[in-house]
C-alpha positions in Angstrom: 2.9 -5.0 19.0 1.6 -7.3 16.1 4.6 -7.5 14.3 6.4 -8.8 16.7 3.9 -12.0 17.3 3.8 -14.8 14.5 0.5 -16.8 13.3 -1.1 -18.9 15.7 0.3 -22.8 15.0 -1.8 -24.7 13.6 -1.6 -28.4 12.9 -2.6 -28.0 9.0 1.0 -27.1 7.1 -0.8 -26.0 3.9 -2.3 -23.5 5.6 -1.8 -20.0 3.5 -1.2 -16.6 5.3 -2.1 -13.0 3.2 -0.6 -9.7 4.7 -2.5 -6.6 4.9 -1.7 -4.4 1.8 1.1 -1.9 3.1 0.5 1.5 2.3 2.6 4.3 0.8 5.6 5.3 3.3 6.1 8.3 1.3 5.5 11.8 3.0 4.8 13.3 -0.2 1.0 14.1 0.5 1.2 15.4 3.8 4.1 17.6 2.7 2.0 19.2 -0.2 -1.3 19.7 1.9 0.9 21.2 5.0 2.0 23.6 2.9 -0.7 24.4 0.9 -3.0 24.7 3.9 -0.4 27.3 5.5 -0.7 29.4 2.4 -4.3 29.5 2.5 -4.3 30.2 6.3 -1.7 33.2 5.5 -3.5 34.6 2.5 -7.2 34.7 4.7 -5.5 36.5 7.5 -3.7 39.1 5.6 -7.0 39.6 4.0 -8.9 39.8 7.6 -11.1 36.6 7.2 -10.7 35.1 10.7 -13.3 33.3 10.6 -12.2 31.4 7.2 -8.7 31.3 8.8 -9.7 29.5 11.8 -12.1 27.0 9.8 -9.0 26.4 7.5 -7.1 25.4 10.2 -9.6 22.8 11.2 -9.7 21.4 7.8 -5.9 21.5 8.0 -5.7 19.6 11.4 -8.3 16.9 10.1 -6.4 16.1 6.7 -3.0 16.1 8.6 -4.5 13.5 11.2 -5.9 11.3 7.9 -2.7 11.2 6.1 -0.8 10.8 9.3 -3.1 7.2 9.8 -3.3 6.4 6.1 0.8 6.3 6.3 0.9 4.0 9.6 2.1 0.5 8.6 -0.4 -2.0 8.7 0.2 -5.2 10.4 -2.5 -7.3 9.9 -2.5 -10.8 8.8 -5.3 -13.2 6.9 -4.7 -17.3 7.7 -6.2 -19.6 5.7 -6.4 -23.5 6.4 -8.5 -26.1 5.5 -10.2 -26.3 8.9 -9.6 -22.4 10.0 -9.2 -18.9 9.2 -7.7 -16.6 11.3 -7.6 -12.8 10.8 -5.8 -10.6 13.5 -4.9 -6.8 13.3 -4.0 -4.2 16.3 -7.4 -4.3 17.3 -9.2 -7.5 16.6 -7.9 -11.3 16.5 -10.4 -13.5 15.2 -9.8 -17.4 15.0 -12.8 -20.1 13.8 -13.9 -22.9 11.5 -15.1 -22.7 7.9 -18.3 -23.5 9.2 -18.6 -20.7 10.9 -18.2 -18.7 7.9 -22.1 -17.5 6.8 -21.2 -15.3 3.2 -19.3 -12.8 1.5 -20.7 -9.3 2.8 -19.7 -5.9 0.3 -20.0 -2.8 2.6 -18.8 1.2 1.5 -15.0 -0.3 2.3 -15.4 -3.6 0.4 -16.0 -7.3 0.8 -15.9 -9.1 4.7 -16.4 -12.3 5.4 -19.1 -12.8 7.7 -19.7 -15.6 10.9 -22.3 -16.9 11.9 -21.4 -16.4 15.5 -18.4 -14.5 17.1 -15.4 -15.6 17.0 -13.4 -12.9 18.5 -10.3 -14.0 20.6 -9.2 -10.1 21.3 -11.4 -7.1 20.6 -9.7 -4.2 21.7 -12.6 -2.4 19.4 -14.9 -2.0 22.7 -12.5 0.3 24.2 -12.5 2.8 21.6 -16.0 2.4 19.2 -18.5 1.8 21.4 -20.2 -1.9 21.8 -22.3 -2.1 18.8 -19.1 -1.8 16.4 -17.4 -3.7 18.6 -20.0 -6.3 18.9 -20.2 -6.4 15.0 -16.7 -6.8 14.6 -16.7 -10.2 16.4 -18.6 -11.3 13.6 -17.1 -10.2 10.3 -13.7 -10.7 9.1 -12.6 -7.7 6.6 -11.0 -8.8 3.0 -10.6 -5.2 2.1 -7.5 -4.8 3.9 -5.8 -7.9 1.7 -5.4 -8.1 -1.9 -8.6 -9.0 -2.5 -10.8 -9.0 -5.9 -13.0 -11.9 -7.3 -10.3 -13.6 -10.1 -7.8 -13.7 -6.9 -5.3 -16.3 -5.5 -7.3 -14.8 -2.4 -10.8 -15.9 -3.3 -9.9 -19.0 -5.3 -8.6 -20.3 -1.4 -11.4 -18.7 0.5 -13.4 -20.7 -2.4 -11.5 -24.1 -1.8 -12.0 -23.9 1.9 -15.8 -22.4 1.8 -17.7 -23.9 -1.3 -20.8 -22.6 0.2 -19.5 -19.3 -0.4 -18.7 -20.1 -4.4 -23.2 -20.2 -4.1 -23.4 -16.7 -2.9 -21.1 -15.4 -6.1 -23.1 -16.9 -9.0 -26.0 -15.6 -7.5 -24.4 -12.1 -7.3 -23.7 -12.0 -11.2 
């Protein structure tokens, strides 16, 4: 597992490292919708609505799966040096240069850093996404995961390291 493997060494010993936010260990959510969903399956059969009953307990299964993998530690890592970054997760290890780094991207699940050319180390992603996801995420480095907004000890060090970026963000405004 991840956890159990540290940074790559690299020669640079001001190099920074940002953990992936760690989400809520608390089972308070799936507790409530178990047993909320239950109730609602109950009530439909007692009132004959199979067909509701049975839909429910799709919808049931599918939130119970979500929680279950928005409650799964996350155990990724950011590593920022003067010469490199290196981002690795469960699924994706990504090691390159600065120069490398092409601009800040903002998708539906926030901002990524993207390469111009792939940088991937591992990608476990082809296994289970399919190639073109896979081949995509060679090429972008997700900031989402970390504690990332604009004013951010995060950005200011992406800024320091990538000045071309700082170019991309006045634009934005």
């Amino acid at each position: 597992m991840i956890a159990d493997l540290p940074p790559t060494p690299m020669s640079d010993d001001t190099a920074k490292i940002y953990y992936a936010r760690s989400r809520s260990d608390t089972p308070a959510p799936f507790h409530i919708v178990l047993g909320l969903g239950i109730v609602t399956i109950v009530v439909l059969i007692m009132f004959q609505l199979y067909m509701l009953a049975l839909l429910w307990s799709l919808a049931l299964a599918a939130a119970l799966l979500w929680l279950r993998n928005q409650s799964r530690p996350v155990t990724s890592y950011l590593r920022l040096s003067a010469q490199t970054v290196e981002y690795k997760s469960p699924d994706l290890h990504i090691l390159t240069t600065w120069s490398n780094v092409k601009s800040l991207s903002y998708t539906l699940l926030g901002p990524s850093l993207l390469l111009y050319q792939a940088a991937a180390i591992t990608n476990h992603r082809k296994v289970g996404y399919g190639t073109l996801w896979a081949a995509l995420a060679d090429r972008e480095i997700p900031l989402y995961e970390f504690e990332y907004n604009e004013p951010s000890e995060l950005m200011a060090d992406i800024l320091r390291y990538a000045p071309q970026l700082g170019q991309y963000l006045r634009t934005r405004k």
